[in-house]
N, CA, C and O of each residue as an XYZ file, in Angstrom:
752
protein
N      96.283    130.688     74.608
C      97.481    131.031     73.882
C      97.392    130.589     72.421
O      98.102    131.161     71.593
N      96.575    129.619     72.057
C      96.195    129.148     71.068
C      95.930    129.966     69.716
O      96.500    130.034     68.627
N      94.498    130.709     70.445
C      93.883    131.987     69.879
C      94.816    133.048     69.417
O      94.656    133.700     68.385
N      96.133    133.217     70.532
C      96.687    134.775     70.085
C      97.707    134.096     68.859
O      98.085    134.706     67.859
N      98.022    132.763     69.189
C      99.481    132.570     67.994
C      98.724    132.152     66.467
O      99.220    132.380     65.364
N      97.414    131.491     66.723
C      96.917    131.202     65.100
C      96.302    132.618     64.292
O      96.133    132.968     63.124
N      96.112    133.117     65.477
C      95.521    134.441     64.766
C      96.418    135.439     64.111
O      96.213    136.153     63.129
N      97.604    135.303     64.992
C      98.386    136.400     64.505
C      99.398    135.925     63.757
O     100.380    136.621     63.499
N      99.236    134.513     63.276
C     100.414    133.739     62.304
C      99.386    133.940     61.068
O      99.960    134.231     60.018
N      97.652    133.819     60.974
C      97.048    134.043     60.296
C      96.895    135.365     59.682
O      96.859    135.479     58.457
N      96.835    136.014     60.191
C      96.764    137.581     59.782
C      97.701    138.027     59.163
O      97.657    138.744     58.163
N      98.993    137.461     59.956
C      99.994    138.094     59.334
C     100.572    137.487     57.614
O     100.966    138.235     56.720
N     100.488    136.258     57.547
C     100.279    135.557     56.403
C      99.248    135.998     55.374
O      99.533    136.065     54.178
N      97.802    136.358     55.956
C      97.135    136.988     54.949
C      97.115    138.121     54.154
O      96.858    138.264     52.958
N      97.453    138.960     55.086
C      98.100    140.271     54.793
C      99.044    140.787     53.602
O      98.906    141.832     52.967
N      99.937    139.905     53.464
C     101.240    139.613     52.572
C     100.518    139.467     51.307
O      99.988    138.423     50.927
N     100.537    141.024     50.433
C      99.966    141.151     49.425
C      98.639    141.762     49.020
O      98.064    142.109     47.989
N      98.475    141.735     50.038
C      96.956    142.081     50.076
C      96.488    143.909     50.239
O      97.173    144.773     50.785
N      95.516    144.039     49.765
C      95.292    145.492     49.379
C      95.207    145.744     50.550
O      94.183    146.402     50.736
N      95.619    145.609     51.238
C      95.560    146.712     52.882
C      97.090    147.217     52.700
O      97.571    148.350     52.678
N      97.598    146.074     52.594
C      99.501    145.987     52.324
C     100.265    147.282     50.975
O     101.271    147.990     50.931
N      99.288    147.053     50.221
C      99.472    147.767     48.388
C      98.856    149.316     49.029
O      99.404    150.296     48.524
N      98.107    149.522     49.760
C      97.525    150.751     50.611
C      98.198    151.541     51.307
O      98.529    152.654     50.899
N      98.469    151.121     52.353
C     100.139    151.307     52.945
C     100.606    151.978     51.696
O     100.391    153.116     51.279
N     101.378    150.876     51.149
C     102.547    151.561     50.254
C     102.110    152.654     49.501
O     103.102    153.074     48.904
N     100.964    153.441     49.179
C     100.402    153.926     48.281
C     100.436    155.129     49.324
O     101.201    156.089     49.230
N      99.585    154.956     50.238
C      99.748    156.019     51.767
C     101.263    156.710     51.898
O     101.512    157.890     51.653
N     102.294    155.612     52.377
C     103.685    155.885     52.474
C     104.180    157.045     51.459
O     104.750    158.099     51.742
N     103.909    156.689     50.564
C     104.495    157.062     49.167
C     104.082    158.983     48.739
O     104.574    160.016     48.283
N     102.887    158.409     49.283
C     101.838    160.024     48.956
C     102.448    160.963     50.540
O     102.794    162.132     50.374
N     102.517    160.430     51.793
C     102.511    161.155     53.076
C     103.695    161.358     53.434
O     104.055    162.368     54.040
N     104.517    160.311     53.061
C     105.954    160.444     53.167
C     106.085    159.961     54.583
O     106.884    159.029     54.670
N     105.412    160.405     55.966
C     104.960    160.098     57.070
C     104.818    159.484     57.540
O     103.680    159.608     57.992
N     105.667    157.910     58.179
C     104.983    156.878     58.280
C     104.473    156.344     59.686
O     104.109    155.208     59.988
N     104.570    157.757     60.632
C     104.627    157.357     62.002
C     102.535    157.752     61.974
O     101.691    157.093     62.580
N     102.344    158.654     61.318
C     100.531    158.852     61.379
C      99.492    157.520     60.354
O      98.317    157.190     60.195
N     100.456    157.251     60.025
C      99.848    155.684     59.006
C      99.950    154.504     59.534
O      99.245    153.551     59.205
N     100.933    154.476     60.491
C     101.256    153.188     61.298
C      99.984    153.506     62.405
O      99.350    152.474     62.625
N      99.407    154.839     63.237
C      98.781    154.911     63.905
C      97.475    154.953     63.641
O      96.683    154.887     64.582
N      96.995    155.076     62.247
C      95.697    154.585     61.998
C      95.581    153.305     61.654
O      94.726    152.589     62.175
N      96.248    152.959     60.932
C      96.656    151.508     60.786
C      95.931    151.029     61.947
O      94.754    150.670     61.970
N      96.919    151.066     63.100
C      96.690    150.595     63.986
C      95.096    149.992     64.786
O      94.563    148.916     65.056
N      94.802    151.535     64.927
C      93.324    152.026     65.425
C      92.663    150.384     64.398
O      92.328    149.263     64.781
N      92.730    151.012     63.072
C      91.520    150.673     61.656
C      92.229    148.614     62.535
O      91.313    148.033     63.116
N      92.779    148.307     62.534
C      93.290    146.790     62.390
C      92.972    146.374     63.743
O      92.936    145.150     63.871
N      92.700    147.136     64.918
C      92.266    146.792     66.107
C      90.449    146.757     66.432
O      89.752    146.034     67.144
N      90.248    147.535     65.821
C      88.438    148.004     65.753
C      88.363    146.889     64.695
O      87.392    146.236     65.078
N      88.801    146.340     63.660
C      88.130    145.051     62.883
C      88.532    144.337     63.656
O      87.659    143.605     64.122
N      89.561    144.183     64.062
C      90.245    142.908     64.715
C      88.860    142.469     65.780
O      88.133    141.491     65.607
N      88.775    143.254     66.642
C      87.539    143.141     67.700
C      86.036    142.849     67.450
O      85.169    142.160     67.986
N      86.130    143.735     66.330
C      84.185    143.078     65.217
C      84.546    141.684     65.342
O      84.007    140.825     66.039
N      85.389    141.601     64.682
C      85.531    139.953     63.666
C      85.513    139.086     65.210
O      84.477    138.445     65.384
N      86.263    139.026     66.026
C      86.368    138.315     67.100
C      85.185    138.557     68.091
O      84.903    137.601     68.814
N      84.578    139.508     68.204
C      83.419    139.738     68.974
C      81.907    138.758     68.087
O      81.148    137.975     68.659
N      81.879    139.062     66.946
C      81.364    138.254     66.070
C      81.458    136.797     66.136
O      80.436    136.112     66.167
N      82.954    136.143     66.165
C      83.094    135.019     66.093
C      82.988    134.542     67.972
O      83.022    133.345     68.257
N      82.917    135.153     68.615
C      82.634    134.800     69.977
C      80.962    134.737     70.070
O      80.458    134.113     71.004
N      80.294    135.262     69.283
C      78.859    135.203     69.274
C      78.303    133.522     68.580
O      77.437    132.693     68.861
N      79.233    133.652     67.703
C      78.762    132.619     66.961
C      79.134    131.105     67.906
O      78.260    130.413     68.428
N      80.180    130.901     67.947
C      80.886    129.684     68.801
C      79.810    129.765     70.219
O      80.420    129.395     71.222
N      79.192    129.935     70.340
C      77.831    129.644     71.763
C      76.729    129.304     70.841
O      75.654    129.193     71.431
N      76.672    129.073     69.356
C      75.590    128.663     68.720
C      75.788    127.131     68.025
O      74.889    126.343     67.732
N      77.405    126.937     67.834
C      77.673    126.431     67.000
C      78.452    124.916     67.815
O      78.777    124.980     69.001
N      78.572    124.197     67.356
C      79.882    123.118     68.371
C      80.930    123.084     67.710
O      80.996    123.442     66.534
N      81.828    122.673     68.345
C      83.451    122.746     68.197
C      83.783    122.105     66.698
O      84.257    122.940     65.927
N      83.691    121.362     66.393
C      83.473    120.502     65.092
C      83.092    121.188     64.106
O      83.565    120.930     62.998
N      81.983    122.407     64.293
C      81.691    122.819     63.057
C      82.313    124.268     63.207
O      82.577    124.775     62.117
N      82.571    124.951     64.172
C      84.021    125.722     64.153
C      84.444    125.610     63.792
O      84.697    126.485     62.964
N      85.376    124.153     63.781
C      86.541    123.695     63.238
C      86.369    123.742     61.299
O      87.259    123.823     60.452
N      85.035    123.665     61.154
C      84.685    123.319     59.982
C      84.786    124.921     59.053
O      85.069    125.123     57.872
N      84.418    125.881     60.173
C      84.465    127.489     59.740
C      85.785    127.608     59.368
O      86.025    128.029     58.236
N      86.949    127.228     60.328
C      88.199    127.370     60.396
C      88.743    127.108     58.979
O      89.524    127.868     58.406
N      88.208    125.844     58.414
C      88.831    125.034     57.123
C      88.587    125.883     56.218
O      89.497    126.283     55.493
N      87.212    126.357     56.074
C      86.786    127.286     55.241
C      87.426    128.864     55.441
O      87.621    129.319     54.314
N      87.601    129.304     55.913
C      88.455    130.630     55.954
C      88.907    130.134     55.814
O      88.310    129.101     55.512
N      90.297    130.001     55.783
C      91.502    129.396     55.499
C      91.639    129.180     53.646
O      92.343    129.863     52.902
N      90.682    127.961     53.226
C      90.681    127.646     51.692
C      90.470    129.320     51.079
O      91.291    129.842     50.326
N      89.238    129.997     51.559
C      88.905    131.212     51.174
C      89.883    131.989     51.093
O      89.896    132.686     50.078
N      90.876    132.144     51.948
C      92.002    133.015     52.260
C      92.772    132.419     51.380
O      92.718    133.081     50.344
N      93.481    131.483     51.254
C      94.015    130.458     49.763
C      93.670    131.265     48.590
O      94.517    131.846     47.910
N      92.575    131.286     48.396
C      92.095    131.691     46.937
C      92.418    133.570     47.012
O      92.936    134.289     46.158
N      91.981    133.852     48.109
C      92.375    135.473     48.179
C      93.754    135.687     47.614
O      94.044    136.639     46.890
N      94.793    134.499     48.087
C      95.875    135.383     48.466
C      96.308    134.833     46.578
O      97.350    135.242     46.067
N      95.663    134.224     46.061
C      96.288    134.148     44.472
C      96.055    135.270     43.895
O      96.937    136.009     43.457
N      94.856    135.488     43.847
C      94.210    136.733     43.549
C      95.442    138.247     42.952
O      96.148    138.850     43.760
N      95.418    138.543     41.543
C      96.106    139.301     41.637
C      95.606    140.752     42.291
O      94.394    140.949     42.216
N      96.489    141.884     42.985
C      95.615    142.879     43.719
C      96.333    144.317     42.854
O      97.354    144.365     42.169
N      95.457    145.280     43.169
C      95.948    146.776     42.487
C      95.705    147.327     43.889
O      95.015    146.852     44.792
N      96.617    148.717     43.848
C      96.565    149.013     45.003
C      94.764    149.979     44.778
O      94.423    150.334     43.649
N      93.979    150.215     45.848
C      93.239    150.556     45.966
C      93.099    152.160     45.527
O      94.210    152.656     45.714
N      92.102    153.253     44.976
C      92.921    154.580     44.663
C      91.742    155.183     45.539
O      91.322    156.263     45.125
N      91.058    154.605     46.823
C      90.588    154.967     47.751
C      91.014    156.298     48.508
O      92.038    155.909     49.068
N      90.878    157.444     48.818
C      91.537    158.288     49.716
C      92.662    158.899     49.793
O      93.257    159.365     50.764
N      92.978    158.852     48.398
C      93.914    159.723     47.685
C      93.675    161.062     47.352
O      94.553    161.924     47.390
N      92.155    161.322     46.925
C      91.757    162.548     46.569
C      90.696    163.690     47.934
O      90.315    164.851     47.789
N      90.508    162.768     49.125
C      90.593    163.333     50.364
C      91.376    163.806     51.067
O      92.361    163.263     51.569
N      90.876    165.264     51.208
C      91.868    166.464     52.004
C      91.880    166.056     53.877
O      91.341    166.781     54.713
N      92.397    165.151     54.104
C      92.418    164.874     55.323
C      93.797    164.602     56.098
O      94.648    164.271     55.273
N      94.169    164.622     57.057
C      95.477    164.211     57.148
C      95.888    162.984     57.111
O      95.038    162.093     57.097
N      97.242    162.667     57.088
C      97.796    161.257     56.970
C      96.780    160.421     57.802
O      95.926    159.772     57.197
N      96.849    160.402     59.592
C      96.322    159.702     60.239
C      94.726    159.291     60.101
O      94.214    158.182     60.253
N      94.341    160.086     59.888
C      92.816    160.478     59.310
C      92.164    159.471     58.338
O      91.251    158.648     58.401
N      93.335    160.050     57.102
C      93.029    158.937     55.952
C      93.618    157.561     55.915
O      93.128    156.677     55.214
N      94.975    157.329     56.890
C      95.088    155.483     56.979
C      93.878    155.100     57.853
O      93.199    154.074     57.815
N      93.782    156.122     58.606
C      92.208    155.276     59.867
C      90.750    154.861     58.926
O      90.380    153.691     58.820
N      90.244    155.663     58.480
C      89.238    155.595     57.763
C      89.353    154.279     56.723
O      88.690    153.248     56.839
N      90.488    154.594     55.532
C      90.396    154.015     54.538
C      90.217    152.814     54.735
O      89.246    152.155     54.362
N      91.308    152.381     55.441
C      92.308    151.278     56.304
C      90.953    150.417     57.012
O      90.611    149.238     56.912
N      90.550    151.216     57.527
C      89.368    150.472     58.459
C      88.135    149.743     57.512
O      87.799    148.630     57.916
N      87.180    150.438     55.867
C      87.326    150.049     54.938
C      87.896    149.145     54.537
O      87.410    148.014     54.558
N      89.114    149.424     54.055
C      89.195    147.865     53.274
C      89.613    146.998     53.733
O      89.669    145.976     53.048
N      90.167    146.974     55.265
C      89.868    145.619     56.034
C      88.426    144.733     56.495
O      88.245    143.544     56.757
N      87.402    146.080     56.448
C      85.970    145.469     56.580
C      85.879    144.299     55.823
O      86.248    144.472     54.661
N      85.509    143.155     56.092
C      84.788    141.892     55.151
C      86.136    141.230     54.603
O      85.971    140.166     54.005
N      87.736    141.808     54.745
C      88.781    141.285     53.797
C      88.781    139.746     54.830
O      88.408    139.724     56.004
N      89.244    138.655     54.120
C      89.958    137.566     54.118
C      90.553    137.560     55.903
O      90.104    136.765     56.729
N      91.223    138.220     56.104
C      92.020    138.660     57.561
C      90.676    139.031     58.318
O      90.397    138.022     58.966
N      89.959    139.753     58.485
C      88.530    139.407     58.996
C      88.099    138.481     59.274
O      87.974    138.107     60.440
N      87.662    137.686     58.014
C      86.839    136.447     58.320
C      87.613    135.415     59.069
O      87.072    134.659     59.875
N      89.489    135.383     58.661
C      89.939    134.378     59.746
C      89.422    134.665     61.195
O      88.840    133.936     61.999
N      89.839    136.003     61.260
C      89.438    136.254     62.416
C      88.536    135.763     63.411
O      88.614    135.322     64.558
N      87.444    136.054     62.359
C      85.833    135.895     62.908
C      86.408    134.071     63.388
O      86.516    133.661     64.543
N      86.662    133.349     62.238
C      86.675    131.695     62.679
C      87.578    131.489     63.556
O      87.210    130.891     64.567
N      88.971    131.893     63.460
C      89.469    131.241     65.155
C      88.526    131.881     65.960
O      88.168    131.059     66.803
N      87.829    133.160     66.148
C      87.319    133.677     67.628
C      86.478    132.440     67.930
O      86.931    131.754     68.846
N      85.607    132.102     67.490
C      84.577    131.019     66.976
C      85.223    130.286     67.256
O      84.780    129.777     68.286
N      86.578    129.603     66.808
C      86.634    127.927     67.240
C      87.748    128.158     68.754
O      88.027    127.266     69.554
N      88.051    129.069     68.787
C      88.654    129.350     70.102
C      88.127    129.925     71.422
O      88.703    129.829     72.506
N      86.451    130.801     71.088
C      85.849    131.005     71.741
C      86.731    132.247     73.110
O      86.536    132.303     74.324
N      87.715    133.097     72.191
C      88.335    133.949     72.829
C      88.413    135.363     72.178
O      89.076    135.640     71.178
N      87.619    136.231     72.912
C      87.573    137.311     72.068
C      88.947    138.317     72.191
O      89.268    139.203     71.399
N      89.667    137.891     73.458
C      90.644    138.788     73.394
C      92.036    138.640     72.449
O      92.709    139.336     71.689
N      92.019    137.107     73.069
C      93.208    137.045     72.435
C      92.877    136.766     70.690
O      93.737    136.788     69.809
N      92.008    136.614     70.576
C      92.157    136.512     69.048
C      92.185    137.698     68.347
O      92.683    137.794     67.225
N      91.598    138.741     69.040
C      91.685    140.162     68.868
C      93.106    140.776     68.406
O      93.409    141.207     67.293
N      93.626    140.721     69.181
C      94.973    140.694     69.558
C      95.921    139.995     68.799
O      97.009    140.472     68.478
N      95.625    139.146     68.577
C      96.827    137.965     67.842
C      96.611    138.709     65.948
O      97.464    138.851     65.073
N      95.072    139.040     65.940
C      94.817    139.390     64.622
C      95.470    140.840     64.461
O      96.310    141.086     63.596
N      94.971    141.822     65.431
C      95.786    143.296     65.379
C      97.420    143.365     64.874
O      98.060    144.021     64.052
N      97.684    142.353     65.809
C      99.631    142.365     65.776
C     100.585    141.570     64.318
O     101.750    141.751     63.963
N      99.234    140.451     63.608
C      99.576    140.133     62.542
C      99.567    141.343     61.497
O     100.616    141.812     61.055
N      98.164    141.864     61.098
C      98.284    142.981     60.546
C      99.370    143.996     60.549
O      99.909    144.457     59.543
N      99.665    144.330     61.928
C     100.930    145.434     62.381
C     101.825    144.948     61.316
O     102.103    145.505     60.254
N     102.257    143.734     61.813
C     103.285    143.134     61.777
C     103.363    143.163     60.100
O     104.479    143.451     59.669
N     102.801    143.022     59.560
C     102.671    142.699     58.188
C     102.713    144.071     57.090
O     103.135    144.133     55.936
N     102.229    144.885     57.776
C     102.247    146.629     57.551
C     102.881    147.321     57.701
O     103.165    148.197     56.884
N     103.387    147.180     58.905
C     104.354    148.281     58.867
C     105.768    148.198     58.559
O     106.641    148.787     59.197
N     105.993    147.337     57.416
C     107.181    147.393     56.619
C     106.837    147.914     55.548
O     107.802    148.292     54.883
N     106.019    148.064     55.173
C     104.782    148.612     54.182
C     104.976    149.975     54.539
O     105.813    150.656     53.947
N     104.176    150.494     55.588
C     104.692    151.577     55.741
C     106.002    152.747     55.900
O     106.021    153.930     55.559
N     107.240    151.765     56.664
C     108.716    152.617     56.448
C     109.191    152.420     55.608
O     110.049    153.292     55.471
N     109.231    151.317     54.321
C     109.386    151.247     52.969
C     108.900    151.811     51.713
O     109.579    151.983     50.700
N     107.335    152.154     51.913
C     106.835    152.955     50.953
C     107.220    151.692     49.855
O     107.573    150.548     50.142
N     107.010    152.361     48.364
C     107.558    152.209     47.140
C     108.645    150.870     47.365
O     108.164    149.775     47.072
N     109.895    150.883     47.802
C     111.025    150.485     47.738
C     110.493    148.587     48.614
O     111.263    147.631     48.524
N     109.161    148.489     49.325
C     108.901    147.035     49.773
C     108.660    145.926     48.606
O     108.738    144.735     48.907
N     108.386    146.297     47.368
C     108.547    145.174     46.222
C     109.914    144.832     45.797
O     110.257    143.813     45.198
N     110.563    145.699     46.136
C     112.419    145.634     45.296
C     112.880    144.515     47.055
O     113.529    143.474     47.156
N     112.354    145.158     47.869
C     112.910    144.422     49.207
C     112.512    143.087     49.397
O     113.254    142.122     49.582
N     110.985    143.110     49.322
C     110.363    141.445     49.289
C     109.944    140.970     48.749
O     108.922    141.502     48.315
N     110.186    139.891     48.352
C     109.722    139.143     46.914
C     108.468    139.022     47.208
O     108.141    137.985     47.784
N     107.530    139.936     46.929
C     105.366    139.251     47.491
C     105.132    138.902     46.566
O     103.985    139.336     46.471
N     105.390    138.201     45.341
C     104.210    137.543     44.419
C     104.367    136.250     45.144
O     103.397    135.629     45.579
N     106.223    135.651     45.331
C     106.345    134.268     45.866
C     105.526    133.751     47.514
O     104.985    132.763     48.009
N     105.917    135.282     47.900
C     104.967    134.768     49.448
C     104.056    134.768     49.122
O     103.445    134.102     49.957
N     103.187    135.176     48.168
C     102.028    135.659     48.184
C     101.541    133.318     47.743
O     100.790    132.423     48.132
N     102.519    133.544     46.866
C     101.696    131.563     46.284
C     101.938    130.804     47.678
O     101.088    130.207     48.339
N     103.488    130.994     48.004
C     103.647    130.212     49.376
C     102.150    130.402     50.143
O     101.189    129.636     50.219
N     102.348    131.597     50.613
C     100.973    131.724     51.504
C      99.931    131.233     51.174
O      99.189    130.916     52.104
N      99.517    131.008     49.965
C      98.046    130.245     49.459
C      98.211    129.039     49.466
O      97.299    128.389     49.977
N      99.372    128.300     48.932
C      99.672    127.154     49.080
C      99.530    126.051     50.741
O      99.094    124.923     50.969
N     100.231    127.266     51.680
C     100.094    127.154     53.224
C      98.653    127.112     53.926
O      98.467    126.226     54.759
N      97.474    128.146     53.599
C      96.387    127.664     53.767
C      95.248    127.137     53.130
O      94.043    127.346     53.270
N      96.103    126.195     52.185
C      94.964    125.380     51.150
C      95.076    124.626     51.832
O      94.100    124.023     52.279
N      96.590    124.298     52.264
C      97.174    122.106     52.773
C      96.503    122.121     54.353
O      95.844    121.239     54.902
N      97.088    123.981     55.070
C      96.118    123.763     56.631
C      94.467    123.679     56.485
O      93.760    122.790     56.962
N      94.063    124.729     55.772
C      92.403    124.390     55.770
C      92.092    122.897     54.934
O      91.096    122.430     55.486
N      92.445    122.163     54.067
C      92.583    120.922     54.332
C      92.565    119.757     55.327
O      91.807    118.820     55.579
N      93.831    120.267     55.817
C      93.871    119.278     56.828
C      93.214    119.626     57.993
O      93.139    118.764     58.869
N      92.595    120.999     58.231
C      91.632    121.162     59.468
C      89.928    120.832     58.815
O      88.889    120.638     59.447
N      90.145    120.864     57.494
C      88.572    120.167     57.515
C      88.516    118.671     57.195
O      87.405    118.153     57.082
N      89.485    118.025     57.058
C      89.562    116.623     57.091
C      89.161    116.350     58.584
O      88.082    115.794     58.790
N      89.880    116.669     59.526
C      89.709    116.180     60.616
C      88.645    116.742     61.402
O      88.295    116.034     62.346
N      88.132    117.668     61.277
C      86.823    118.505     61.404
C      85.793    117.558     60.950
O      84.725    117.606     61.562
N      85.915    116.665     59.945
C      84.790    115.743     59.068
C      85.066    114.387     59.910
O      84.223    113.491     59.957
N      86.122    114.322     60.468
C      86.928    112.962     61.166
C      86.733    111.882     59.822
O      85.985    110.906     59.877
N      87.506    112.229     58.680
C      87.432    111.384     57.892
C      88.381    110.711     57.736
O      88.439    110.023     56.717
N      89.562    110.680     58.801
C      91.135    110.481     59.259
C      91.228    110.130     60.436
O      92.335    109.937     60.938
């Protein structure tokens, strides 16, 4: 249970701001549509979700718990620094004749490859050594984080303040990846 709640408190925190999020809105905006964007979405955030955790289940049988824990700290700081990061929305798949669902699946699946929300991924699977539920916990953060993105379109910056979540959120996994690599080092 571990796996599904850090993953999907992680994801969903990372998300907030982040060019998958600015994508969405850019999608929304252009398709008008938001029920075929929520469903690639979906697909694109479940197929990484599963790399990253299938990945990090490979790794955690190589590695010991301690230095998991040590992966953990590090995503986390990494994700910190992501989420300051100012972002533009991506102008990826705008000029492809494909349909809505088509082009959130593809793009979507793209620029979650290698993002920040990935690599957490990959490290809880790894220090939790659960490919499902971390799978899972990561898919539903994403959702969760998107698809206000998506039935808002345009109108989700006037609704949620994301520059402030966006520091909160970095601020939140500087002090946790901190304090999970302090004690990861047992220097406490």
């Amino acid at each position: 249970m571990d796996a599904l709640l850090s993953s999907l408190v992680a994801a969903l925190l990372a998300e907030w701001g982040d060019r998958t999020q600015l994508f969405v809105v850019v999608l929304a905006a252009h398709y008008v549509r938001p029920v075929p964007i929520i469903a690639g979405l979906a697909i694109a955030a479940l197929s990484n979700s599963l790399i990253a955790a299938y990945a990090g289940l490979f790794v955690s049988d190589l590695i010991p718990v301690r230095a998991a824990s040590l992966l953990v700290a590090l995503a986390l700081l990494l994700a910190a620094g992501g989420s300051l990061l100012r972002r533009r929305p991506p102008d990826m798949g705008m000029g492809w004749r494909f349909p809505a669902f088509v082009t959130a699946l593809i793009a979507l699946f793209l620029l979650e490859f290698g993002d920040k929300t990935q690599f957490l991924t990959f490290a809880l699977a790894a220090r939790y050594d659960s490919l499902a539920l971390t799978a899972a916990g990561a898919t539903l953060g994403i959702l969760a984080a998107n698809i206000p993105a998506a039935l808002l379109g345009n109108r989700l910056a006037t609704v949620v303040p994301i520059q402030p979540i966006r520091y909160a959120v970095a601020g939140l996994f500087l002090v946790t990846g901190f304090v999970i690599g302090v004690g990861a080092l047992e220097l406490v």
